[in-house]
FITORKE-165282 format. One record per residue (C-alpha): residue in one letter; residue number from 1; x, y, z. Coordinates in nm, 3 decimals. Layout:
<rec><aa>A</aa><i>NUM</i><x>X</x><y>Y</y><z>Z</z></rec>
...
//
This chain:
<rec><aa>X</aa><i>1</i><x>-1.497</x><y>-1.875</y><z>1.276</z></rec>
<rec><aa>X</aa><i>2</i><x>-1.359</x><y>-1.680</y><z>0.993</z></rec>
<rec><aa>X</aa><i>3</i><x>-1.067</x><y>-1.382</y><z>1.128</z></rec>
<rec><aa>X</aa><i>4</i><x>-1.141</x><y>-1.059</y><z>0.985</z></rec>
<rec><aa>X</aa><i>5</i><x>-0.862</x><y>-0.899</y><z>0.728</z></rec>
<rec><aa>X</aa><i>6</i><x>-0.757</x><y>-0.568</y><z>0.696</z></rec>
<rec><aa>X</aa><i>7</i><x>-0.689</x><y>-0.334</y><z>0.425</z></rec>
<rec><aa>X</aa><i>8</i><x>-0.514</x><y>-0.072</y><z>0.367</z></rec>
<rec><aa>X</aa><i>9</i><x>-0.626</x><y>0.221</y><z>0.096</z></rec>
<rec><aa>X</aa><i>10</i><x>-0.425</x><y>0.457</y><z>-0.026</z></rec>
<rec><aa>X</aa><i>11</i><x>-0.459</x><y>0.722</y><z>-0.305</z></rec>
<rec><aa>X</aa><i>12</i><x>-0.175</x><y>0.895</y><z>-0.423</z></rec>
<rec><aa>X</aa><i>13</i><x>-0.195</x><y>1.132</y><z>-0.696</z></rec>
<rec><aa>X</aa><i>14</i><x>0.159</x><y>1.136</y><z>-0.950</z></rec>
<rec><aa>X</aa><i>15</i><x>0.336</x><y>1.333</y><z>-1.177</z></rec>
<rec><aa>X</aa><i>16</i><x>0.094</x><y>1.095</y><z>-1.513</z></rec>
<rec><aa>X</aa><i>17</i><x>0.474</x><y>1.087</y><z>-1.698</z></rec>
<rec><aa>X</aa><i>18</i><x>0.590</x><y>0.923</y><z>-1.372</z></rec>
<rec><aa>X</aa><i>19</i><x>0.289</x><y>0.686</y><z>-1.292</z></rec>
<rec><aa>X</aa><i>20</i><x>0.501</x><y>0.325</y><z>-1.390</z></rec>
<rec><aa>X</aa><i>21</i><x>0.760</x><y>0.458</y><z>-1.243</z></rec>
<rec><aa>X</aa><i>22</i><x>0.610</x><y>0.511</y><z>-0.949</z></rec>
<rec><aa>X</aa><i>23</i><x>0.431</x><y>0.175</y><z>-0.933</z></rec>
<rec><aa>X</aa><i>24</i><x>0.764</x><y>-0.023</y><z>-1.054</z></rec>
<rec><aa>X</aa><i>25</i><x>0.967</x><y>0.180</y><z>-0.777</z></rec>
<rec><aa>X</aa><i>26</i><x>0.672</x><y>0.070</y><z>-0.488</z></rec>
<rec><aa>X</aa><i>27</i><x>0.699</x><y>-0.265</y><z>-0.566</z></rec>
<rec><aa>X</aa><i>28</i><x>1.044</x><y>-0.289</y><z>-0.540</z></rec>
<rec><aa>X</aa><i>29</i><x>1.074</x><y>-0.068</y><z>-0.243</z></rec>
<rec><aa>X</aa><i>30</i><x>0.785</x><y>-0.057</y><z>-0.034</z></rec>
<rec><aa>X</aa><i>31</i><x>0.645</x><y>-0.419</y><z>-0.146</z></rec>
<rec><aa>X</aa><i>32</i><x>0.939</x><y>-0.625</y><z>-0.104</z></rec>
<rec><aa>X</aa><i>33</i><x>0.986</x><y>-0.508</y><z>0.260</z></rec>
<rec><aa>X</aa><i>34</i><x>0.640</x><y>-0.525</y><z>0.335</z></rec>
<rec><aa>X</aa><i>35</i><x>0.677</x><y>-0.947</y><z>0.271</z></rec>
<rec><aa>X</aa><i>36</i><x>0.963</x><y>-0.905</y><z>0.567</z></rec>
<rec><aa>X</aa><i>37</i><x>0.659</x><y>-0.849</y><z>0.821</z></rec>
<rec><aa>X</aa><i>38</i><x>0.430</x><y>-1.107</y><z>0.919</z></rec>
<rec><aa>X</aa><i>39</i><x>0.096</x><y>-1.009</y><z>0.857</z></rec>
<rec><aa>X</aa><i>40</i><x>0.143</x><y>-0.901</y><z>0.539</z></rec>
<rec><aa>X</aa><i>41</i><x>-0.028</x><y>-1.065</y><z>0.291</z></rec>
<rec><aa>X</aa><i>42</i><x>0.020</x><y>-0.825</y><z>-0.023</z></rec>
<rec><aa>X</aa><i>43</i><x>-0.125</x><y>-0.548</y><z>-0.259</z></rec>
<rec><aa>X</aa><i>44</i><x>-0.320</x><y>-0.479</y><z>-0.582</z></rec>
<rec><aa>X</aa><i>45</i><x>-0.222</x><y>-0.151</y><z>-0.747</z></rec>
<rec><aa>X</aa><i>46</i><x>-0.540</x><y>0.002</y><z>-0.936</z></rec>
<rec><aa>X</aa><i>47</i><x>-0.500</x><y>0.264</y><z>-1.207</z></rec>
<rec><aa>X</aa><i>48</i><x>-0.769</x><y>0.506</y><z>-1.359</z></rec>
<rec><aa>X</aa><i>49</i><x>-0.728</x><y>0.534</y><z>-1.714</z></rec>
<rec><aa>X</aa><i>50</i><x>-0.912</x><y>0.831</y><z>-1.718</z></rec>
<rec><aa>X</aa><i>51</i><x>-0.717</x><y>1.002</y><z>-1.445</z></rec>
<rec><aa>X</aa><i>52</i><x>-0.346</x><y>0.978</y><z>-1.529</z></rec>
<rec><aa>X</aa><i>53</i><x>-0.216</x><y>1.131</y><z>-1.236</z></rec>
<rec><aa>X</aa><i>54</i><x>-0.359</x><y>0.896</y><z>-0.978</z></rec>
<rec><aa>X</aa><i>55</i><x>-0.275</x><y>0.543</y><z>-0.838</z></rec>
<rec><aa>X</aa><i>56</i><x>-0.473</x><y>0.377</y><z>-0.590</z></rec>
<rec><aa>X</aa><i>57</i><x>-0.244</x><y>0.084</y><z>-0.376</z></rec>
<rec><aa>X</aa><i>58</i><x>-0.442</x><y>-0.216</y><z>-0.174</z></rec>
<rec><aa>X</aa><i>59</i><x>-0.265</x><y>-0.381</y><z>0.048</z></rec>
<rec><aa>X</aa><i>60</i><x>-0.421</x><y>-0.695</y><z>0.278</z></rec>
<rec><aa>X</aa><i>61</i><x>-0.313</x><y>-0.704</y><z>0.605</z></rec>
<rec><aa>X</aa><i>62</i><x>-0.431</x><y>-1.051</y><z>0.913</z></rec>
<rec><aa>X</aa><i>63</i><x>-0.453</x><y>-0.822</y><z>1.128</z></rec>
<rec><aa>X</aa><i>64</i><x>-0.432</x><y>-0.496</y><z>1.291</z></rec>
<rec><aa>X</aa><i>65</i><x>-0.159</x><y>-0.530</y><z>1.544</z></rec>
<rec><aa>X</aa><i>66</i><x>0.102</x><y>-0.674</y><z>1.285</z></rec>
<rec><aa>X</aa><i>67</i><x>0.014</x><y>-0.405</y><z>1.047</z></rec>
<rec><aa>X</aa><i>68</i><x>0.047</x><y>-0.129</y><z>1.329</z></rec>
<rec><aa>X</aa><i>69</i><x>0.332</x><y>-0.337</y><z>1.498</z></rec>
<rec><aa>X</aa><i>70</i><x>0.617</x><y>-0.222</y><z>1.236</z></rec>
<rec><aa>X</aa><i>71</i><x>0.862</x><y>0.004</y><z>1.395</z></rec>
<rec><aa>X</aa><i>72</i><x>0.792</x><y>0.356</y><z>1.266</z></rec>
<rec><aa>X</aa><i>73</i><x>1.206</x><y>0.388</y><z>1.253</z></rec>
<rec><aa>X</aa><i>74</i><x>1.151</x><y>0.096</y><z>0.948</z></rec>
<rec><aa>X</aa><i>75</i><x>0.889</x><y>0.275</y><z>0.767</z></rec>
<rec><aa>X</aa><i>76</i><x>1.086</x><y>0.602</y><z>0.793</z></rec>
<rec><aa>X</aa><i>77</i><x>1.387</x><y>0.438</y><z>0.655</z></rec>
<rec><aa>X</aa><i>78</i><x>1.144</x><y>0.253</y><z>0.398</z></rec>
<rec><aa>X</aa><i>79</i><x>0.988</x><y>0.595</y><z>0.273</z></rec>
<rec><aa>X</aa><i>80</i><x>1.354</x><y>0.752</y><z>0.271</z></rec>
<rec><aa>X</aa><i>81</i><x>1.433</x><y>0.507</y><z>0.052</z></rec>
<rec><aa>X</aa><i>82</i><x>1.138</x><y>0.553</y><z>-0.173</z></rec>
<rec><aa>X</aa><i>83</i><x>1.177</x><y>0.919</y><z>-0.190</z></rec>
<rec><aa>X</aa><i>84</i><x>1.552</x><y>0.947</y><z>-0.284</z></rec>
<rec><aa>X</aa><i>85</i><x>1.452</x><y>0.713</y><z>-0.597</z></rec>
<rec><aa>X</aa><i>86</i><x>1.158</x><y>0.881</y><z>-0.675</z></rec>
<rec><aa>X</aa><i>87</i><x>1.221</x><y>1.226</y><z>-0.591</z></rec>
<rec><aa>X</aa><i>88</i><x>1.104</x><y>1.528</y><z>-0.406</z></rec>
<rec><aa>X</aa><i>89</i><x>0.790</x><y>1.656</y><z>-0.552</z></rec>
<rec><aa>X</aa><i>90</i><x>0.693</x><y>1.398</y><z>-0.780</z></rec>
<rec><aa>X</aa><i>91</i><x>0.441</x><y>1.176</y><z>-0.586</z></rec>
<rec><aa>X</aa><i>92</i><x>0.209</x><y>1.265</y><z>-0.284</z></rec>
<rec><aa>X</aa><i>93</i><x>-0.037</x><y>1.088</y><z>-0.034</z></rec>
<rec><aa>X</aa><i>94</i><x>-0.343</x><y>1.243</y><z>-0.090</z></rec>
<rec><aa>X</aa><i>95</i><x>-0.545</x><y>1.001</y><z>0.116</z></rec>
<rec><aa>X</aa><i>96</i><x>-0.504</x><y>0.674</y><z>0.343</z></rec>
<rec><aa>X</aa><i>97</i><x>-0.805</x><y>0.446</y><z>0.511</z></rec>
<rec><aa>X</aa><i>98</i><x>-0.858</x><y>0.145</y><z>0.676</z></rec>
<rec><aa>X</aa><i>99</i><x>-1.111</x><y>-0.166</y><z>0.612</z></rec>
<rec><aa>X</aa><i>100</i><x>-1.162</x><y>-0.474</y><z>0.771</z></rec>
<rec><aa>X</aa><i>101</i><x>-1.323</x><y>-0.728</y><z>0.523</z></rec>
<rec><aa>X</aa><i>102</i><x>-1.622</x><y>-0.974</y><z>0.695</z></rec>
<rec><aa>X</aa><i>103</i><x>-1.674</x><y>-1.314</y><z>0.562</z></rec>
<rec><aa>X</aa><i>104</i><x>-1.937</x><y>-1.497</y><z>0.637</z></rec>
<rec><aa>X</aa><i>105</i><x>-2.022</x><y>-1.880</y><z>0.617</z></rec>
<rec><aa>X</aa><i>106</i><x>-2.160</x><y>-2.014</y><z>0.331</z></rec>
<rec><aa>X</aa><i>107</i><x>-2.552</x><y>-2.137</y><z>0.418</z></rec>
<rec><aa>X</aa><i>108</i><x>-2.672</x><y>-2.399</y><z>0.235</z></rec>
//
């Protein structure tokens, strides 16, 4: 039996002068204490080369409860963090979602 993994989408849409930025400052924020959770299994970052101002992040999750099982008090502190270094204004959530991916076994 395979388990089902989750994903979490999220577009954000940037200040396009602050897009690496932004994506350099995630990873080293947001990513890194991500790894500290079980469940986490990490994140693709997709850009639009066309649209400068947006940035779409992918992160894999084994399962609901460990992705919903992080103490809002850490993610607060996590996007406090993220904020001061990026700064007010510069960076917003525009829209979130939730997947589960279904694997199925291989018939020969």
């Amino acid at each position: 039996m395979v388990k089902p993994m989750l994903i979490e989408w999220l577009r954000f849409r940037v200040k396009p002068e602050l897009r690496e930025r932004f994506i350099q400052i995630d990873e080293d924020i947001w990513t890194r204490n991500l790894f500290t959770y079980e469940g986490y299994l990490g994140k693709q970052v997709w850009i639009d080369p066309q649209n400068l101002d947006e940035v779409v992040m992918i992160s894999w999750w084994e399962s609901r409860p460990q992705w919903k099982g992080i103490p809002q008090k850490a993610l607060d502190e996590i996007e406090e963090k993220f904020l001061e270094a990026m700064g007010i204004g510069n960076y917003e959530l525009m829209e979130g979602k939730e997947y589960q991916v279904r694997k199925f076994a291989q018939s020969n």
